[in-house]
N, CA, C and O atoms as a Maestro MAE file, in Angstrom:
{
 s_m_m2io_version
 :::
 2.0.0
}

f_m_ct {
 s_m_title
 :::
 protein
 m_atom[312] {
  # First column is atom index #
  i_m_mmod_type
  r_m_x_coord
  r_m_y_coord
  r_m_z_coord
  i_m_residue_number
  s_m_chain_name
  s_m_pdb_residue_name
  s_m_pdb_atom_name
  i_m_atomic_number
  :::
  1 25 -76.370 95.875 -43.998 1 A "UNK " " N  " 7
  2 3 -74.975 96.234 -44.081 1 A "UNK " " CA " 6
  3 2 -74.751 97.133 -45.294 1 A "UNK " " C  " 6
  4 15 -75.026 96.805 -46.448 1 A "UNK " " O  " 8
  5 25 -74.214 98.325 -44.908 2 A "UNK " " N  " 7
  6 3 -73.896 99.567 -46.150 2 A "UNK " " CA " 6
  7 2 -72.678 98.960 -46.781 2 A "UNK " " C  " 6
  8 15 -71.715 98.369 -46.291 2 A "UNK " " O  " 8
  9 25 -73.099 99.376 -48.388 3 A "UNK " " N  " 7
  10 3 -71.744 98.448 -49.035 3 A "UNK " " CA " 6
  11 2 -70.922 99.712 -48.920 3 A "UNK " " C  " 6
  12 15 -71.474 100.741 -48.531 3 A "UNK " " O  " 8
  13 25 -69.215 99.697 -49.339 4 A "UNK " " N  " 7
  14 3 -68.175 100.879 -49.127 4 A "UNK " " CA " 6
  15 2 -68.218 100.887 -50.000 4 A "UNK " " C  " 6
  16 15 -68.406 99.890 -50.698 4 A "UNK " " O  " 8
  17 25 -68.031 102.256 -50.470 5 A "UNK " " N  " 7
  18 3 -67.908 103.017 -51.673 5 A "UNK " " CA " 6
  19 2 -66.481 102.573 -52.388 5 A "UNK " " C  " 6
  20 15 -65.322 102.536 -51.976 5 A "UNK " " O  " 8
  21 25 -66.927 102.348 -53.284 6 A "UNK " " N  " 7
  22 3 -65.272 101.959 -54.477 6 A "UNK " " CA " 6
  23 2 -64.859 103.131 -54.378 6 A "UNK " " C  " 6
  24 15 -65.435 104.194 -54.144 6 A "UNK " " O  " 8
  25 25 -63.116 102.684 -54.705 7 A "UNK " " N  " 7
  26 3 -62.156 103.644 -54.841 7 A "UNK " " CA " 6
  27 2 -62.265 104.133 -56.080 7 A "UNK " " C  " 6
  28 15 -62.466 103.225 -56.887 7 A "UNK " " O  " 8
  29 25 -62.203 105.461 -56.681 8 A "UNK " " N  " 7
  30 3 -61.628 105.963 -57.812 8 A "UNK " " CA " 6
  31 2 -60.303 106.011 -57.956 8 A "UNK " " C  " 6
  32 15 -59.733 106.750 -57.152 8 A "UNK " " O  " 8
  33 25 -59.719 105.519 -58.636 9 A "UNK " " N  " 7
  34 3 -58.604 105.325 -59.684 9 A "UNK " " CA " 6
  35 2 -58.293 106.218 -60.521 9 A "UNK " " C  " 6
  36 15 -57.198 106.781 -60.527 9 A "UNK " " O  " 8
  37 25 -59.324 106.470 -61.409 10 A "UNK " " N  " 7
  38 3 -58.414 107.176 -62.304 10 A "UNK " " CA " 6
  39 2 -59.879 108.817 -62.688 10 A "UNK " " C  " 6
  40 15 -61.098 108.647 -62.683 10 A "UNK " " O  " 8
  41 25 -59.381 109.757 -62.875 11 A "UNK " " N  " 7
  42 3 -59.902 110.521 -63.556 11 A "UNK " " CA " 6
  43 2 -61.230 110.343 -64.681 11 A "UNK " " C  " 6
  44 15 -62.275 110.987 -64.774 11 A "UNK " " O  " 8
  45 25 -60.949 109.725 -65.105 12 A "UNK " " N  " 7
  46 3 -62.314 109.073 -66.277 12 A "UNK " " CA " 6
  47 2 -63.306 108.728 -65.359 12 A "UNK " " C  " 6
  48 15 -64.473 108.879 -65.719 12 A "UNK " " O  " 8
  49 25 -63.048 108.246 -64.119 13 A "UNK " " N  " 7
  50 3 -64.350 107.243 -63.579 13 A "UNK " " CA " 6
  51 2 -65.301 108.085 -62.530 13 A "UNK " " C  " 6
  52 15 -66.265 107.744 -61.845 13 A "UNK " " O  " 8
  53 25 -64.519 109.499 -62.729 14 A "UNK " " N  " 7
  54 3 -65.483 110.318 -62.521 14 A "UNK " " CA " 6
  55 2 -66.778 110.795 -62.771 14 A "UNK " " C  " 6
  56 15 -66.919 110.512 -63.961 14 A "UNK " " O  " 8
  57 25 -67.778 111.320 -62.417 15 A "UNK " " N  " 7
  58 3 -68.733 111.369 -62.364 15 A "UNK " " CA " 6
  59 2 -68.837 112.919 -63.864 15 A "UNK " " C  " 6
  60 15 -69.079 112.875 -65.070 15 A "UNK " " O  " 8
  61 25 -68.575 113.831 -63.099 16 A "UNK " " N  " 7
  62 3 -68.199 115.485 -63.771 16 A "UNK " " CA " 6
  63 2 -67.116 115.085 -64.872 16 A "UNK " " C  " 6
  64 15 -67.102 115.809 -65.867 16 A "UNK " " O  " 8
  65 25 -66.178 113.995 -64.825 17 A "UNK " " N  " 7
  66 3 -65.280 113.735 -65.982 17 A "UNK " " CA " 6
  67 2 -66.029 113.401 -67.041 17 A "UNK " " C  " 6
  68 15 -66.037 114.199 -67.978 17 A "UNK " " O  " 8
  69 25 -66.679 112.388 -67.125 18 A "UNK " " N  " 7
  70 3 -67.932 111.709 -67.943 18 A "UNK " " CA " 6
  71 2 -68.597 112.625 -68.440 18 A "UNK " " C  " 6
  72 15 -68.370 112.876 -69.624 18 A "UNK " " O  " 8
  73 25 -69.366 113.222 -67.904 19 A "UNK " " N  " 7
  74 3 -69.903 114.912 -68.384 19 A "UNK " " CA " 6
  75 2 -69.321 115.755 -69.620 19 A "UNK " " C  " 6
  76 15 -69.764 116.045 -70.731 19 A "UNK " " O  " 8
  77 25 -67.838 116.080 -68.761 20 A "UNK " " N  " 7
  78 3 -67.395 116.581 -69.149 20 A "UNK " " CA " 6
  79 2 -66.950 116.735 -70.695 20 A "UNK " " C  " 6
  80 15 -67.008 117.611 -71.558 20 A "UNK " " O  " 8
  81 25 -66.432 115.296 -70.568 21 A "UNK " " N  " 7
  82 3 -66.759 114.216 -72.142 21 A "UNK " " CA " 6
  83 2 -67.132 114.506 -72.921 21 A "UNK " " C  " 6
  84 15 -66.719 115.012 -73.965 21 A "UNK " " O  " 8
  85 25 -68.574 114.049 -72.294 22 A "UNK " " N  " 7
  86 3 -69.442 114.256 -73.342 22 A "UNK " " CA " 6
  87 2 -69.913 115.741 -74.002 22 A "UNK " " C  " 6
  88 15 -70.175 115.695 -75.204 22 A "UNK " " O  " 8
  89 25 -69.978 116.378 -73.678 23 A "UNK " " N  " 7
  90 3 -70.087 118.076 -73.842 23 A "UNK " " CA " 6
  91 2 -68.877 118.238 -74.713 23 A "UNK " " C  " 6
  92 15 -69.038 118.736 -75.827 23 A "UNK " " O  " 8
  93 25 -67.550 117.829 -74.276 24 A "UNK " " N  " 7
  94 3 -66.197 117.927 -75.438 24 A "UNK " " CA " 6
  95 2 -66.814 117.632 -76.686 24 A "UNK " " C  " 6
  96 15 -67.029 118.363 -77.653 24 A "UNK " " O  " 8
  97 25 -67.118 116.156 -76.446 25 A "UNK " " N  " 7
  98 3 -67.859 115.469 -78.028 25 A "UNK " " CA " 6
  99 2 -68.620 116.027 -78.718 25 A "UNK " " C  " 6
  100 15 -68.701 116.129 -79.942 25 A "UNK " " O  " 8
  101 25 -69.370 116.515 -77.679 26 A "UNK " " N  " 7
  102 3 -70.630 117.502 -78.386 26 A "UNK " " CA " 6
  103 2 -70.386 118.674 -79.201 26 A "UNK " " C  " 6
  104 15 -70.811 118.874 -80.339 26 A "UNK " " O  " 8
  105 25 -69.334 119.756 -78.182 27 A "UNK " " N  " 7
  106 3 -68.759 120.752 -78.683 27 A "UNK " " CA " 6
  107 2 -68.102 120.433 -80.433 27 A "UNK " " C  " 6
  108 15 -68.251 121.045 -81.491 27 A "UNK " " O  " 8
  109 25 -67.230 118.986 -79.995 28 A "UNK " " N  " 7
  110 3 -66.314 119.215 -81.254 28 A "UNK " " CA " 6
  111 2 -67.559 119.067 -82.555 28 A "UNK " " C  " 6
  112 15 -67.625 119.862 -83.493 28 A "UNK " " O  " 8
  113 25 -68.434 117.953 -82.378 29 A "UNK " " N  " 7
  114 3 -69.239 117.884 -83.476 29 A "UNK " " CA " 6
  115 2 -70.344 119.241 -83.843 29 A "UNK " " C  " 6
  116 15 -70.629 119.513 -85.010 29 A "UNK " " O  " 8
  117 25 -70.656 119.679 -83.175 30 A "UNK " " N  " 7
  118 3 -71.205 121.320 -83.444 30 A "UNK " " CA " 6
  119 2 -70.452 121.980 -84.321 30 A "UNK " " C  " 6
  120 15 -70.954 122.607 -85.254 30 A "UNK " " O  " 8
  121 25 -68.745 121.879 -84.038 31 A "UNK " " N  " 7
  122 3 -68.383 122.933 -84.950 31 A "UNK " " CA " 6
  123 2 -67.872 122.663 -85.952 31 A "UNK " " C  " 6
  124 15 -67.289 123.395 -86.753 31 A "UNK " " O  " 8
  125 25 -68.095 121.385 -85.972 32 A "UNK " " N  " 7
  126 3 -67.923 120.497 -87.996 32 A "UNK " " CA " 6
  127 2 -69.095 121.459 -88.428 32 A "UNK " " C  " 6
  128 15 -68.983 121.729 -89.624 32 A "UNK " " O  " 8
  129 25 -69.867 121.887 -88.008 33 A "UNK " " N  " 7
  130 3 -71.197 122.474 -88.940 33 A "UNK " " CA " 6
  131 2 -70.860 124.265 -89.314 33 A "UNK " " C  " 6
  132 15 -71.439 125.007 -90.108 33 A "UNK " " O  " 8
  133 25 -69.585 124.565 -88.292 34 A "UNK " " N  " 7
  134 3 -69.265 126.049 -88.647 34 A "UNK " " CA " 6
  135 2 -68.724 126.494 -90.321 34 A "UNK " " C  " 6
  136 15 -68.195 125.776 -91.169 34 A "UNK " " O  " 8
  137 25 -69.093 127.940 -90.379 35 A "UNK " " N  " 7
  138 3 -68.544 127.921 -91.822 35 A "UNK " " CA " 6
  139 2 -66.672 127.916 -91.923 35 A "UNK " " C  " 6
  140 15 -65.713 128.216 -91.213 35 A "UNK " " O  " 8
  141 25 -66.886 127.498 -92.962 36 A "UNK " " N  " 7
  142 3 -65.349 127.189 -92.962 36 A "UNK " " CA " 6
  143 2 -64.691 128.649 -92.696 36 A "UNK " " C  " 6
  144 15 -63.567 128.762 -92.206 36 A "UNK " " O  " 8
  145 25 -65.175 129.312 -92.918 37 A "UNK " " N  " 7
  146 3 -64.432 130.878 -92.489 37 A "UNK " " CA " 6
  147 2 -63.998 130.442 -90.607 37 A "UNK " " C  " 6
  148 15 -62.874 130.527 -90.112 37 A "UNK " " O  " 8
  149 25 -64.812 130.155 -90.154 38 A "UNK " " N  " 7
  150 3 -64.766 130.084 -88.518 38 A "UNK " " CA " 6
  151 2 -63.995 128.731 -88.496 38 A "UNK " " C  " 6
  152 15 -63.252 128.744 -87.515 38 A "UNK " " O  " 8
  153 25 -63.887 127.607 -89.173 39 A "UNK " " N  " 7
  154 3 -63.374 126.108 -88.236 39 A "UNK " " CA " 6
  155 2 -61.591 126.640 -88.172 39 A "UNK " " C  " 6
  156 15 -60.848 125.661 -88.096 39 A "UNK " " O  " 8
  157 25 -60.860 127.976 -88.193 40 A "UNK " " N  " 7
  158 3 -59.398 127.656 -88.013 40 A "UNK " " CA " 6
  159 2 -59.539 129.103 -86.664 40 A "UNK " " C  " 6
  160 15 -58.545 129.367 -85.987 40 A "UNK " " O  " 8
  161 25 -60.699 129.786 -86.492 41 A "UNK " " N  " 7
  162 3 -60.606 130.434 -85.353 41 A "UNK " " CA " 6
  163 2 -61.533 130.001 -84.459 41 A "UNK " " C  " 6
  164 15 -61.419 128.976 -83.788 41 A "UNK " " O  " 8
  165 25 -62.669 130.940 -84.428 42 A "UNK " " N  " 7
  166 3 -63.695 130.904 -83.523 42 A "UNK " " CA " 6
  167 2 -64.034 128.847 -82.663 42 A "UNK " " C  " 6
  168 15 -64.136 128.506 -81.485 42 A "UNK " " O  " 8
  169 25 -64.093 128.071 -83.878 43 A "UNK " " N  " 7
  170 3 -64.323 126.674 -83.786 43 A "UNK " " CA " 6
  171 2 -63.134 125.943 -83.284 43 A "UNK " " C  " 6
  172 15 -63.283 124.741 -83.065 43 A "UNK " " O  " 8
  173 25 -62.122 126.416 -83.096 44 A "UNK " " N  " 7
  174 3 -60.977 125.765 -82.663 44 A "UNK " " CA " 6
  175 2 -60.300 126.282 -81.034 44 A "UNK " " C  " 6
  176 15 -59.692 125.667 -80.159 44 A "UNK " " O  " 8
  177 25 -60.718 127.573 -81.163 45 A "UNK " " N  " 7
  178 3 -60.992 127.509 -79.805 45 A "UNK " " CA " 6
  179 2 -62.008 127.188 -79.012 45 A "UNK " " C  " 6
  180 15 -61.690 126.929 -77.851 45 A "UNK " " O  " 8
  181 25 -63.400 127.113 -79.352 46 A "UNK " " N  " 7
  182 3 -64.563 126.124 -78.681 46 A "UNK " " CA " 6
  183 2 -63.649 124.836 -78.121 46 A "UNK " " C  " 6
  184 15 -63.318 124.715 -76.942 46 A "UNK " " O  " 8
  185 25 -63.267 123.803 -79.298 47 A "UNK " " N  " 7
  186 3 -62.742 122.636 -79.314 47 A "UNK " " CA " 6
  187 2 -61.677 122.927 -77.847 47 A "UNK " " C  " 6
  188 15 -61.936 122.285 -76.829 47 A "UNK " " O  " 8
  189 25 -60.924 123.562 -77.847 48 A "UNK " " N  " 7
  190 3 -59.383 123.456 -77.421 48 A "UNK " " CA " 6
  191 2 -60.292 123.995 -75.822 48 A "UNK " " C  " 6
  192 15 -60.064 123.267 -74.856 48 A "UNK " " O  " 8
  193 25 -61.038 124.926 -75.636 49 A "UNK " " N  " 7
  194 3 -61.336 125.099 -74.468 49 A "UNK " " CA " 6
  195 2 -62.189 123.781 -73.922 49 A "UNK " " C  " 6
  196 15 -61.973 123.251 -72.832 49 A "UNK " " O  " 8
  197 25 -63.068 123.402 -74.754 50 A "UNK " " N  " 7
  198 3 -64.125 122.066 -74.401 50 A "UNK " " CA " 6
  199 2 -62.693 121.284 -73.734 50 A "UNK " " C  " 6
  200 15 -62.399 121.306 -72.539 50 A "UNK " " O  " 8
  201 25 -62.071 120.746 -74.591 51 A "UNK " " N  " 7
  202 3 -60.914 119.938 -73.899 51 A "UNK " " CA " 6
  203 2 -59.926 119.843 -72.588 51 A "UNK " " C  " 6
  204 15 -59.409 118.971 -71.888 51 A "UNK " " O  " 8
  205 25 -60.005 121.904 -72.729 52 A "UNK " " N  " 7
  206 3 -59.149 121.642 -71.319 52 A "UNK " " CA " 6
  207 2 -60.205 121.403 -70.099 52 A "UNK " " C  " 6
  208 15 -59.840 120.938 -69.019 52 A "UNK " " O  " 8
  209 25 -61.141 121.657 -70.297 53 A "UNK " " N  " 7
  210 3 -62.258 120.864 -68.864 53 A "UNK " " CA " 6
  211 2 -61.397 119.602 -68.522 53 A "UNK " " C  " 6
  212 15 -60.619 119.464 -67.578 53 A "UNK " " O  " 8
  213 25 -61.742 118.642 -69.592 54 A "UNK " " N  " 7
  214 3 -61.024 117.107 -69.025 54 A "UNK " " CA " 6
  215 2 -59.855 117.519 -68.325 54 A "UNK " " C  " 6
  216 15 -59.481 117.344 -67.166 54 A "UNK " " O  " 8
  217 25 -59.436 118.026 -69.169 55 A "UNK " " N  " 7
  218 3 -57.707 118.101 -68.617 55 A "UNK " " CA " 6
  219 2 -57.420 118.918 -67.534 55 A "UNK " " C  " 6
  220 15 -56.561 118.622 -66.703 55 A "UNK " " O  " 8
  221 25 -57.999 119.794 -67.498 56 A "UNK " " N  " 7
  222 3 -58.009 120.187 -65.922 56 A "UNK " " CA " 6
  223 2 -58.340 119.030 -64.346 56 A "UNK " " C  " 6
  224 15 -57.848 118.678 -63.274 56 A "UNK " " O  " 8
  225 25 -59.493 118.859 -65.217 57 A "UNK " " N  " 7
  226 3 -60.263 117.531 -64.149 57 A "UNK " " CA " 6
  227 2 -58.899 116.523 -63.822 57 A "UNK " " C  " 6
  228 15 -58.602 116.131 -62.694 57 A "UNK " " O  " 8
  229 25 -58.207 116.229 -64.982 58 A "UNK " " N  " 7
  230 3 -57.598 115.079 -64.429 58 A "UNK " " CA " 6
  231 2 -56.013 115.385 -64.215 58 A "UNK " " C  " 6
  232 15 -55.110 114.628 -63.858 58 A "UNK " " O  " 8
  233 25 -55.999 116.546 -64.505 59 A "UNK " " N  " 7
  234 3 -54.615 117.197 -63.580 59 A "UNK " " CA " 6
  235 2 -54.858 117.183 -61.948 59 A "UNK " " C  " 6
  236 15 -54.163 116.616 -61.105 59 A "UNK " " O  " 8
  237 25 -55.953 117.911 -61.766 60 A "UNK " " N  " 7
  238 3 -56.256 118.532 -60.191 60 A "UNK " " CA " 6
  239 2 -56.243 116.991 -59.585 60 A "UNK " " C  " 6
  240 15 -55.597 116.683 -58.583 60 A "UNK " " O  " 8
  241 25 -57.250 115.858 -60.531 61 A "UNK " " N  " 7
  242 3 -57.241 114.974 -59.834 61 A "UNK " " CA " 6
  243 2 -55.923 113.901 -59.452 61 A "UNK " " C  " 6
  244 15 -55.862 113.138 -58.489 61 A "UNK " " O  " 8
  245 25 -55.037 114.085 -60.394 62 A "UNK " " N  " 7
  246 3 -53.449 113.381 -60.049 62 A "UNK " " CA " 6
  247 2 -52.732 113.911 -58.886 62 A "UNK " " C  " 6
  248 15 -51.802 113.256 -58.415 62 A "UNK " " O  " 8
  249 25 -53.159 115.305 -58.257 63 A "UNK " " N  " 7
  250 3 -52.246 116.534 -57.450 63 A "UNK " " CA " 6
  251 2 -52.826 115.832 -56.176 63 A "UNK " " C  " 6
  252 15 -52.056 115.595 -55.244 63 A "UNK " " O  " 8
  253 25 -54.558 115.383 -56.067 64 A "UNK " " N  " 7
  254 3 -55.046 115.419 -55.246 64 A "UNK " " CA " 6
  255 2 -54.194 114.524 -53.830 64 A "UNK " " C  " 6
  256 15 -54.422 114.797 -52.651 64 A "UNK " " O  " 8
  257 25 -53.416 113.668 -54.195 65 A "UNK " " N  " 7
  258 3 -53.102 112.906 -52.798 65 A "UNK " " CA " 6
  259 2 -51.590 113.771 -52.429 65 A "UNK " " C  " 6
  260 15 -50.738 113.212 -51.739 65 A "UNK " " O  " 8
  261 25 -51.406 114.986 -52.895 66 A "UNK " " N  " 7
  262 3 -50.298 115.840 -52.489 66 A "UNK " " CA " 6
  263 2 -51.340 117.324 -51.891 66 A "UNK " " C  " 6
  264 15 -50.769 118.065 -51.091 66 A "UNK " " O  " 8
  265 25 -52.282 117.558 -52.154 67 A "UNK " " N  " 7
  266 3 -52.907 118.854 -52.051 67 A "UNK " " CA " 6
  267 2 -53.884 118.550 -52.103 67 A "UNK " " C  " 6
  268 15 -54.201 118.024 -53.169 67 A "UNK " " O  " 8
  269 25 -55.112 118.693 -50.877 68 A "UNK " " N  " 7
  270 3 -56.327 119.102 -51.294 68 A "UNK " " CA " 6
  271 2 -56.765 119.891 -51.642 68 A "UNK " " C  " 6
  272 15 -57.658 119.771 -52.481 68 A "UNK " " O  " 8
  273 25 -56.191 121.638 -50.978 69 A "UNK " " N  " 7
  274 3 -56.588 122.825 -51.819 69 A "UNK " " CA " 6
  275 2 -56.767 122.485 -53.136 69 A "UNK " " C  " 6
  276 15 -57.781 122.291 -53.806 69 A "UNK " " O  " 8
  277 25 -55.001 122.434 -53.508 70 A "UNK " " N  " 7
  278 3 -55.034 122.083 -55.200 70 A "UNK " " CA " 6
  279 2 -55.393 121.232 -55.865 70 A "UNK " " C  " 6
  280 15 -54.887 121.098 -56.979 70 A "UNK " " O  " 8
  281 25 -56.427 120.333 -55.397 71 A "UNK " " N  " 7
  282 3 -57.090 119.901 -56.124 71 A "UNK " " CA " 6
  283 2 -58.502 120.397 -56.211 71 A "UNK " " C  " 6
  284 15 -59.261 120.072 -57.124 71 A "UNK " " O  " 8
  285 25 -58.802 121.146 -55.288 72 A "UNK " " N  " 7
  286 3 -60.305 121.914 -55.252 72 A "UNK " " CA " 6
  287 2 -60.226 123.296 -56.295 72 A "UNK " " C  " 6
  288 15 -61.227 123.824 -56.779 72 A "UNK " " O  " 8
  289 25 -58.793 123.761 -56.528 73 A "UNK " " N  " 7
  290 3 -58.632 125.007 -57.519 73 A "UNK " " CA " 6
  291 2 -58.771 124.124 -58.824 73 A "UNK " " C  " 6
  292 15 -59.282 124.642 -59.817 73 A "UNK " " O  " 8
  293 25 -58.339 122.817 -58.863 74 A "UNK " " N  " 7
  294 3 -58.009 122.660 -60.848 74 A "UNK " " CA " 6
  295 2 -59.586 122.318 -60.567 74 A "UNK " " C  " 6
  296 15 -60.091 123.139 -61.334 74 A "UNK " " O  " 8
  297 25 -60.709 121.624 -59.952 75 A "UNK " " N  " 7
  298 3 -61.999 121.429 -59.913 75 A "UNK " " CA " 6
  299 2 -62.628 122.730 -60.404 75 A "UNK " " C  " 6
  300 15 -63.546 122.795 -61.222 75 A "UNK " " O  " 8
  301 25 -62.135 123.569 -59.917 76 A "UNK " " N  " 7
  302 3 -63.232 124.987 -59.892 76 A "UNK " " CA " 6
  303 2 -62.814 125.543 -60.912 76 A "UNK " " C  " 6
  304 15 -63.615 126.449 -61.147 76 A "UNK " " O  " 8
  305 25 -61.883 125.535 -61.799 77 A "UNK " " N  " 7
  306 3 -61.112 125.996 -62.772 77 A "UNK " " CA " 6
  307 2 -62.184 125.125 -64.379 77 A "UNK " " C  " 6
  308 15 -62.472 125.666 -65.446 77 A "UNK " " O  " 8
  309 25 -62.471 123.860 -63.967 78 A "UNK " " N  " 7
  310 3 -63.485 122.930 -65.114 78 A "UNK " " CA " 6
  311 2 -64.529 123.289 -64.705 78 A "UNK " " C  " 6
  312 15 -65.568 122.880 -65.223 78 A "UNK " " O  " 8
  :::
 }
 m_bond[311] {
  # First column is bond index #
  i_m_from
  i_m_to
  i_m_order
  :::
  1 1 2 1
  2 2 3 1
  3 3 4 2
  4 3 5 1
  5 5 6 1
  6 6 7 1
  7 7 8 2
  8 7 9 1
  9 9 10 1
  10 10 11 1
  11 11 12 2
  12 11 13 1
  13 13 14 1
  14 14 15 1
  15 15 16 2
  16 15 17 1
  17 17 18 1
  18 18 19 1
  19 19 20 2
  20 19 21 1
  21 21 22 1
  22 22 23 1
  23 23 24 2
  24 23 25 1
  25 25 26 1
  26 26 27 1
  27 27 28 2
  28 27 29 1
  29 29 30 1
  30 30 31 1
  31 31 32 2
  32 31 33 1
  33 33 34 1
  34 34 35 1
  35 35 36 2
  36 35 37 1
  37 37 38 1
  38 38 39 1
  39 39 40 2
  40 39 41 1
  41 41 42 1
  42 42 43 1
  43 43 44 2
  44 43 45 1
  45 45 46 1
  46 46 47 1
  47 47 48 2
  48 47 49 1
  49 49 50 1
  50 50 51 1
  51 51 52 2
  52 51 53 1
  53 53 54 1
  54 54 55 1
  55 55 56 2
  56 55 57 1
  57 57 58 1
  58 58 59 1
  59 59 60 2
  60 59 61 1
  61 61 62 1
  62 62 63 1
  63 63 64 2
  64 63 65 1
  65 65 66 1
  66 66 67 1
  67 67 68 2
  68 67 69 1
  69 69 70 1
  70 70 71 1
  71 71 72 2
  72 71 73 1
  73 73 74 1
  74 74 75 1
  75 75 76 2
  76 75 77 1
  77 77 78 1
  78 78 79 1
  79 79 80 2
  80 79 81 1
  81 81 82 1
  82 82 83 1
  83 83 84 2
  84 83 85 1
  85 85 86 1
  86 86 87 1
  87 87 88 2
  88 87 89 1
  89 89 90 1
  90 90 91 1
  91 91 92 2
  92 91 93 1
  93 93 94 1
  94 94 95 1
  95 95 96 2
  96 95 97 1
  97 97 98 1
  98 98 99 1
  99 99 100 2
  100 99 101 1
  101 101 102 1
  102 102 103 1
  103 103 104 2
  104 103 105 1
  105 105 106 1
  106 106 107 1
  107 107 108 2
  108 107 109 1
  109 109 110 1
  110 110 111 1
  111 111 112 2
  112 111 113 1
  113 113 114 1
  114 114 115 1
  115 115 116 2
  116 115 117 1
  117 117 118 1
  118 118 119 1
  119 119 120 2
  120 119 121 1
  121 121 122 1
  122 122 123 1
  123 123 124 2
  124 123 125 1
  125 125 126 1
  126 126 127 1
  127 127 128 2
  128 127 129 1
  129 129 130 1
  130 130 131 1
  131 131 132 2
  132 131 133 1
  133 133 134 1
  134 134 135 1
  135 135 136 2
  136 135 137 1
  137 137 138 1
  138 138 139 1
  139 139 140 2
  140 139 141 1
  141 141 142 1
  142 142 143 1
  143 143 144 2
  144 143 145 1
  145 145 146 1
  146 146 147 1
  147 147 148 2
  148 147 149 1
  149 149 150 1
  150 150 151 1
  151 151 152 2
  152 151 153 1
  153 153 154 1
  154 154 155 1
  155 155 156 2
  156 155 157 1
  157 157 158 1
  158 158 159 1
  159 159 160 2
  160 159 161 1
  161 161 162 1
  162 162 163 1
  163 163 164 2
  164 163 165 1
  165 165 166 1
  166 166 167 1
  167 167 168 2
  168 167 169 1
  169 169 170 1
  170 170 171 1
  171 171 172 2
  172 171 173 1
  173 173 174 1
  174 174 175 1
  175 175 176 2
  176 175 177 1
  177 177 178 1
  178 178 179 1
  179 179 180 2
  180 179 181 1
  181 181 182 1
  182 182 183 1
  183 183 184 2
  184 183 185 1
  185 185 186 1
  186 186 187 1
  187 187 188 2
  188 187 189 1
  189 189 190 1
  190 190 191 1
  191 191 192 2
  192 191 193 1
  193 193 194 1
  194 194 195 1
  195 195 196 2
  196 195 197 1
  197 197 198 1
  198 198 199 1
  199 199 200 2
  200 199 201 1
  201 201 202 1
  202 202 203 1
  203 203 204 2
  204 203 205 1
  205 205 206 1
  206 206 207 1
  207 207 208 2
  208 207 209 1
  209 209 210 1
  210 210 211 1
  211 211 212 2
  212 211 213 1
  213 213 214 1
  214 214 215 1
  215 215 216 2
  216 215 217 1
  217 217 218 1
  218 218 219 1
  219 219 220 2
  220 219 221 1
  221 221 222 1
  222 222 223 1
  223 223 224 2
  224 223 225 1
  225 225 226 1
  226 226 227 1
  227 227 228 2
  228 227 229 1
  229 229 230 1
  230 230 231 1
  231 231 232 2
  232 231 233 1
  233 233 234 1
  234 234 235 1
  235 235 236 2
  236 235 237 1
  237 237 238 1
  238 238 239 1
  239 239 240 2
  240 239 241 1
  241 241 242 1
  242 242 243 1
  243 243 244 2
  244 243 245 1
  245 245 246 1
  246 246 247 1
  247 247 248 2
  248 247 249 1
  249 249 250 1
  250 250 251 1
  251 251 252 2
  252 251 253 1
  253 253 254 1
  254 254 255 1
  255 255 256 2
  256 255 257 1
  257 257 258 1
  258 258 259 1
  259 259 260 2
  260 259 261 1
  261 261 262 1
  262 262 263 1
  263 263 264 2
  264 263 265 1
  265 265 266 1
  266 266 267 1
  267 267 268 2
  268 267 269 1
  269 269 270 1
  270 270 271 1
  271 271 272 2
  272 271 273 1
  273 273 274 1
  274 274 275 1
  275 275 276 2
  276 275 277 1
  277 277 278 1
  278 278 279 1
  279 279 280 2
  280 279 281 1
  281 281 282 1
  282 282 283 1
  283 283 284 2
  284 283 285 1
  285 285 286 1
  286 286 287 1
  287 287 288 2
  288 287 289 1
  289 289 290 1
  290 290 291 1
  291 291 292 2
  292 291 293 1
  293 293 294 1
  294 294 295 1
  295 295 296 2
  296 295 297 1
  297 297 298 1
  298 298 299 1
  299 299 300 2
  300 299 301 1
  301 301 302 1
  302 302 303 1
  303 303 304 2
  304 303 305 1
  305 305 306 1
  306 306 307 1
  307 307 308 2
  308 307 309 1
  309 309 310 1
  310 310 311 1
  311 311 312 2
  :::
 }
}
């Protein structure tokens, strides 16, 4: 007997969200090591783009039970 696949709930319990994460984390700690000339430009947009991945992910994924397109554009957009 095949067990059924659990429901996802929420955005986090994604697979590519988790990922995604982690690469944010990664990103932000990389650019603690930039010279301070770069951590108020170049390093802050790394950060701010690393971030909107998640946040894309878990926009598209809130839209999803109104739109499947639109949830396949905020996917392809992270």
């Amino acid at each position: 007997m095949e067990k059924a696949a659990a429901y996802i709930e929420h955005a986090r319990d994604l697979e590519v969200y988790k990922r995604a994460y982690a690469v944010s984390l990664g990103v932000h700690r990389a650019t603690l090591a930039f010279p301070k000339m770069e951590q108020y430009a170049l390093a802050d947009q790394l950060r701010r783009s690393s971030k909107a991945i998640c946040a894309n992910l878990a926009e598209g994924f809130a839209k999803q039970t109104r739109s499947k397109p639109e949830f396949a554009r905020f996917i392809s957009m992270g």
